[in-house]
C-alpha positions as CSV (number, residue, x, y, z in Angstrom):
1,X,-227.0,143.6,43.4
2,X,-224.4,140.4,43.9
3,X,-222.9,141.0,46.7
4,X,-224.4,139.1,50.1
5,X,-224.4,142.6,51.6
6,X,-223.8,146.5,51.4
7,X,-223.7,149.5,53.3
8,X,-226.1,152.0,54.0
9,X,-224.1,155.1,55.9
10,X,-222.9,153.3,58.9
11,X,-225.3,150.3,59.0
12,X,-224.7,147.3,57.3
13,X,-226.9,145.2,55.5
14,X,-226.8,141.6,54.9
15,X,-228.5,139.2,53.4
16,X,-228.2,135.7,54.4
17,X,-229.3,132.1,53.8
18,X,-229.6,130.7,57.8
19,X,-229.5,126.8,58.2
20,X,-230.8,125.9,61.7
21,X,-229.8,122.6,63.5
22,X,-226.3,122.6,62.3
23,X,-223.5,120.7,63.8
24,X,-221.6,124.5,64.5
25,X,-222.2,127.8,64.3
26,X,-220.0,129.0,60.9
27,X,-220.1,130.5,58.1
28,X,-220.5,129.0,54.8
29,X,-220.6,129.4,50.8
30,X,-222.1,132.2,49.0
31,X,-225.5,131.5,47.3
32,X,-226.1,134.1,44.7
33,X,-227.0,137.5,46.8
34,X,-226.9,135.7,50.0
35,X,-224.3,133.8,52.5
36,X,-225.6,130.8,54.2
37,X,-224.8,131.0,57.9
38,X,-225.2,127.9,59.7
39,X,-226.5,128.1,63.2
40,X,-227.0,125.5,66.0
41,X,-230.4,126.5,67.5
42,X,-233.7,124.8,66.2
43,X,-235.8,126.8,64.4
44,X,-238.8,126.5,66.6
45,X,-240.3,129.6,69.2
46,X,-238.1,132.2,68.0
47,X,-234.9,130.5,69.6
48,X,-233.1,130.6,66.1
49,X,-234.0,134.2,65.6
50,X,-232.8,134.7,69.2
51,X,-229.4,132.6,68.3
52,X,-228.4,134.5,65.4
53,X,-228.8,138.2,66.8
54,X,-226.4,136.8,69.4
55,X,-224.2,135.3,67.4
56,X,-223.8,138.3,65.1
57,X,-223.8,140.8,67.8
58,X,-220.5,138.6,69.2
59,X,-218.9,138.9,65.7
60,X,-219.6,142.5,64.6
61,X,-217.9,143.4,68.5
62,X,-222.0,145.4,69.2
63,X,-224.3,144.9,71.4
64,X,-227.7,143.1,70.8
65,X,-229.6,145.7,70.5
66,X,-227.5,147.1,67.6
67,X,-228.4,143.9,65.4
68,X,-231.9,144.2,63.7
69,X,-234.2,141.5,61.3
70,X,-235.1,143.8,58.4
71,X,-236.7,141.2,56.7
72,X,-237.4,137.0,57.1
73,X,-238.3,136.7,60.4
74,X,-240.1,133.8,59.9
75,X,-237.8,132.5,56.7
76,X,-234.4,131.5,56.3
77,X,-234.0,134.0,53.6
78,X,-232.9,137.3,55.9
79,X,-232.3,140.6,55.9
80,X,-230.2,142.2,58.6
81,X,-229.3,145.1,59.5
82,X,-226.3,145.4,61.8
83,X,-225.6,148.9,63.2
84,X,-221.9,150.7,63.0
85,X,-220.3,146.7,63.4
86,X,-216.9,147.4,65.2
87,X,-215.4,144.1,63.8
88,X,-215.7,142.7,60.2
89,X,-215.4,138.8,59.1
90,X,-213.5,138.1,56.2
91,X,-215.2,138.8,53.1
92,X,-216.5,142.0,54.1
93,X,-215.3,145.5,53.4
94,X,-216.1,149.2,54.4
95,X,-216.8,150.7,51.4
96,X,-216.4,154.6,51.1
C-alpha cells in the first residue's frame, strides 16, 4: 500500500505521521504510507491524543465519537479509523 489511507466500506482509514507542539494545527507532506499532521497540543497525559480526535472530528464534519485510534496510541505513527466522514480534505477520494 502507498497511499496515506484507504477505505474499508464506509470507514476510512488513515495513517498518519502526528507532530505535537507545532506552531498550527495543519496538514503537511506525505511521508511514504503516511501524512504528517501537525498538531498544537503537547504530547503529554493523553492531551494530543485528545487534540487530534477533535481536530479530525471538525474536518471529516462527525462527531467525536465517530473518530477511533486503531493503532499508535502511544506513537506518532497512527492508525485511524474515521467513520462514514461527511467532509473530505483535499487529497482524499471516495473510492468505489
Amino acid at each position: 500500500m502507498t497511499e496515506f489511507y484507504y477505505w474499508e466500506g464506509e470507514t476510512l482509514h488513515l495513517l498518519l505521521r502526528v507532530q505535537p507542539k507545532a506552531s498550527k494545527d495543519e496538514w503537511a507532506e506525505i511521508q511514504g504510507d503516511r501524512i504528517r499532521l501537525r498538531i498544537t497540543a503537547p504530547p503529554v497525559e493523553g492531551k494530543a491524543n485528545k487534540h487530534l480526535i477533535r481536530l479530525l472530528a471538525k474536518e471529516f464534519g462527525i462527531a467525536k465519537s465517530g473518530v477511533h485510534i486503531r493503532s499508535g496510541e502511544t506513537g506518532r505513527n497512527k492508525h485511524i479509523c474515521i467513520e462514514a466522514p461527511l467532509n473530505l480534505p483535499a487529497g482524499i477520494i471516495k473510492k468505489g
